[in-house]
C-alpha positions in Angstrom: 24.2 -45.9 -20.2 27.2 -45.2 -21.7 30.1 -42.4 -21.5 29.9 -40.2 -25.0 33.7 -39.8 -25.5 35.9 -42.3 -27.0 39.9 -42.1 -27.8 39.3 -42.2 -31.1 37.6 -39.1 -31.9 37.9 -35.6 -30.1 34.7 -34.5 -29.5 32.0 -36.2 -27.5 30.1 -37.9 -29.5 26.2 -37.3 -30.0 23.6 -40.1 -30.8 20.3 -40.5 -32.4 18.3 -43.6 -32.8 19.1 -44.9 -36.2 16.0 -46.8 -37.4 18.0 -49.7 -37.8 17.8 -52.7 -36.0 20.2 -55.8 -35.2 19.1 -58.8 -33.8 15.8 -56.9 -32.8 17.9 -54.8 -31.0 18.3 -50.5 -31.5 20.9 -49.4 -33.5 22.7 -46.1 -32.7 23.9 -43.4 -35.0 26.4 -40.9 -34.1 25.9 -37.6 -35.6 29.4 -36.9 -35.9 30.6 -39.3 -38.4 27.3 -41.1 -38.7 29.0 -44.5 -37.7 26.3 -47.2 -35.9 26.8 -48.9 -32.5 24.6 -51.5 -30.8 23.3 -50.2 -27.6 23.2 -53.3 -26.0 27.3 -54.2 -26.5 28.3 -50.1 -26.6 30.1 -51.0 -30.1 30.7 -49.0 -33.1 29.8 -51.8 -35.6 29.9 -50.1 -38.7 31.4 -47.0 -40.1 34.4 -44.9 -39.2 34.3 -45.3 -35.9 34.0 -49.6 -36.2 35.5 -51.5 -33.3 35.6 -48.4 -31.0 33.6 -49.3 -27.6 31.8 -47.2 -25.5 32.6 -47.1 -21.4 29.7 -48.3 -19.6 28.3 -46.2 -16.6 26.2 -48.2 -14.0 22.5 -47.2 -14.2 19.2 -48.9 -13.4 16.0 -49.3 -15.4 13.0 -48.6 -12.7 9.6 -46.8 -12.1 9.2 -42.9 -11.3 7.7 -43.6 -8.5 10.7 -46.1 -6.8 13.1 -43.3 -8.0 11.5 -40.7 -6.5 11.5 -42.3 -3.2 15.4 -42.4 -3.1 15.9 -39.0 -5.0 13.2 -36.7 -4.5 14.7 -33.8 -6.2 14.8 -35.6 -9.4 13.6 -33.5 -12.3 13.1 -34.8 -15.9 12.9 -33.8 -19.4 9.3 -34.4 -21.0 9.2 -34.2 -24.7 6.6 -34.7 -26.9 6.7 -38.2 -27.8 8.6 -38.9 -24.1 6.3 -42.0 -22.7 3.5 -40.6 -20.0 3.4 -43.7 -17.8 6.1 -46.6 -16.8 6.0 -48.8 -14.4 6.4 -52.7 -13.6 3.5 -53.9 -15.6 5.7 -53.8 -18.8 6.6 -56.9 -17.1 4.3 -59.2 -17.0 6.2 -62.1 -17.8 8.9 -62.5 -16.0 10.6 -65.3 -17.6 11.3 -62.8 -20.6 14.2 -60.8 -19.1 16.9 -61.0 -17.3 19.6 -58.7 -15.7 22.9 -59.2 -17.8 26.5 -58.7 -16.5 29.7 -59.0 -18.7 32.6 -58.1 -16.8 36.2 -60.3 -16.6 35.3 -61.7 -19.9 32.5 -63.4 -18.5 28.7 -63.9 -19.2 26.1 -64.2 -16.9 22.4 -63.3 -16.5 19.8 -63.7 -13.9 16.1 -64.0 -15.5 13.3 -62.0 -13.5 11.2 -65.0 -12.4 14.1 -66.3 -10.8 15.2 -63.2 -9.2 11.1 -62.9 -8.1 11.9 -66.1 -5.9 15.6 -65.0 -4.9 15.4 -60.9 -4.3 19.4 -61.7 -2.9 21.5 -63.7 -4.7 25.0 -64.2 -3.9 27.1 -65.9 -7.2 30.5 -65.5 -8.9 31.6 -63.9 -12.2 35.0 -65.3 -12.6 37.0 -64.8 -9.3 34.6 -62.2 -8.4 32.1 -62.7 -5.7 28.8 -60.7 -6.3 25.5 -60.1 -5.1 22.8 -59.8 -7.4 19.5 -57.7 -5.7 16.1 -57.7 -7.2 13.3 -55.2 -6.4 10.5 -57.1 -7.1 7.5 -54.0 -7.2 9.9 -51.8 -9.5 11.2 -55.1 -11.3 14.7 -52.9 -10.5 17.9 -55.2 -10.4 21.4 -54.0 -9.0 24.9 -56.1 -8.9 27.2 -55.8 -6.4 30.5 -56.6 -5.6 30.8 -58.3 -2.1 33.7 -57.1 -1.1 34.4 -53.8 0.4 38.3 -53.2 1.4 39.1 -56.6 2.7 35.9 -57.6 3.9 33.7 -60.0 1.7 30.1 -59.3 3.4 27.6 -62.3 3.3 23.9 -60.9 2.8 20.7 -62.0 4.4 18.5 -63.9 1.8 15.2 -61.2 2.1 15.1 -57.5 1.3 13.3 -55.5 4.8 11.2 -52.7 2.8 13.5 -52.4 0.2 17.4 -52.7 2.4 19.7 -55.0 2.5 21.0 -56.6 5.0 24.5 -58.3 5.6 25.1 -61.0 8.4 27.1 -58.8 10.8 24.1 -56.6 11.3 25.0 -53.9 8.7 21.5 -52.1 6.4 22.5 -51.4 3.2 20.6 -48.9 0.8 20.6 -50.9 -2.6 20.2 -47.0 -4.3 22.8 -45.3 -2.4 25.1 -48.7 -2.6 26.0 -47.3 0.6 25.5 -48.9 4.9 23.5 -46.6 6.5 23.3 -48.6 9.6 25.3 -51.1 11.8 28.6 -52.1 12.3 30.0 -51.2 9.0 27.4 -48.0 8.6 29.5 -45.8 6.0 31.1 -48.3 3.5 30.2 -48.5 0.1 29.3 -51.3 -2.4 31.1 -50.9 -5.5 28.3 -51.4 -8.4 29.2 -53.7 -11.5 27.5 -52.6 -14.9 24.3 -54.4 -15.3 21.7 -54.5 -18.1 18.2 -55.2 -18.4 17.3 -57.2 -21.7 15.0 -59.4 -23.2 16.0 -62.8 -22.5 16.6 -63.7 -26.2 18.4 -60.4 -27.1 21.3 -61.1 -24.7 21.3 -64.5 -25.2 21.4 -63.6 -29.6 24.4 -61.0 -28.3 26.0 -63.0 -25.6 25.5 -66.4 -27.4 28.1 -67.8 -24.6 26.7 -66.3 -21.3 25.8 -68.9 -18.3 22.1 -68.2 -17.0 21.4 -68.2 -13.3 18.3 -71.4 -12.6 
């Protein structure tokens, strides 16, 4: 998910699917000036608009039914070609996709089987100490950053029904990025942009990135 306005142009821009692809991968078209962006890198590649870059907004790829357990006043627009069903069985191979992060410049991805068998994982991107948290069901991943004011929390291996769980006894709601129990009940996780991807497309995008074993 990205933010539709840009520096370079005025008005908020308005996309379409293209009908191109790159790399296997959807190609964009902005009706405004009819430039094309890859949705995976948020990048004008071609056209007036080339080299502008789109400002990622955190979001998650899940089922209706996890959603609606954390937002039950969720509505959502059904058109005529929108898919009827979605859920978890779209993956059933794991070792396809991974949840991809580029932030500081750096690469990194974590592929599904190995978040299957690690639901917390605790790693670095750059100087930046992260968690990485997996809801296995809902094949739903989320990336955190560990610290929160001054305190760098250190998180319990195992999801409990779907919360997580630092080492001083705090619960933290993955959805809500938010401690809704314990000694730190109130603080916030601040959520790093991650994206859910065919293995091979962000490795063909991000030929560079480091992949979690």
């Amino acid at each position: 998910m990205y933010a539709s306005d840009i520096k370079a142009h005025k008005e908020h821009l308005v996309f379409q699917v293209s009908g191109k692809l790159w790399q296997r991968s959807l190609i964009m078209r902005d009706l405004q000036t009819g430039s094309l962006w890859s949705h995976l890198l948020g990048e004008c590649m071609e056209g007036p608009l080339k080299g502008s870059i789109l400002t990622p907004i955190p979001a998650v790829v899940t089922t209706w039914h996890e959603w609606k357990k954390s937002h039950p006043k969720t509505t959502a627009l059904s058109l005529k070609r929108s898919a009827k069903r979605f859920n978890a069985d779209v993956y059933k191979k794991p070792e396809a996709y991974v949840i991809g992060v580029e932030y500081l410049e750096k690469h990194r991805a974590w592929p599904y089987d190995f978040l299957i068998k690690n639901p917390v994982y605790q790693d670095k991107l750059g100087a930046e100490e992260i968690v990485v948290v997996f809801l296995d069901e809902s094949s739903t991943g989320f990336v955190f950053k560990r610290k929160t004011g001054n305190d760098l929390m250190d998180f319990a291996s195992k999801l409990k029904d779907g919360i997580l769980f630092s080492k001083d006894g705090t619960a933290w709601d993955p959805w809500l990025a938010k401690a809704i129990s314990g000694p730190g009940k109130g603080k916030h996780l601040e959520r790093i942009h991650a994206i859910p991807s065919f293995r091979k497309s962000w490795l063909a995008f991000h030929p560079d990135s480091s992949i979690a074993k």
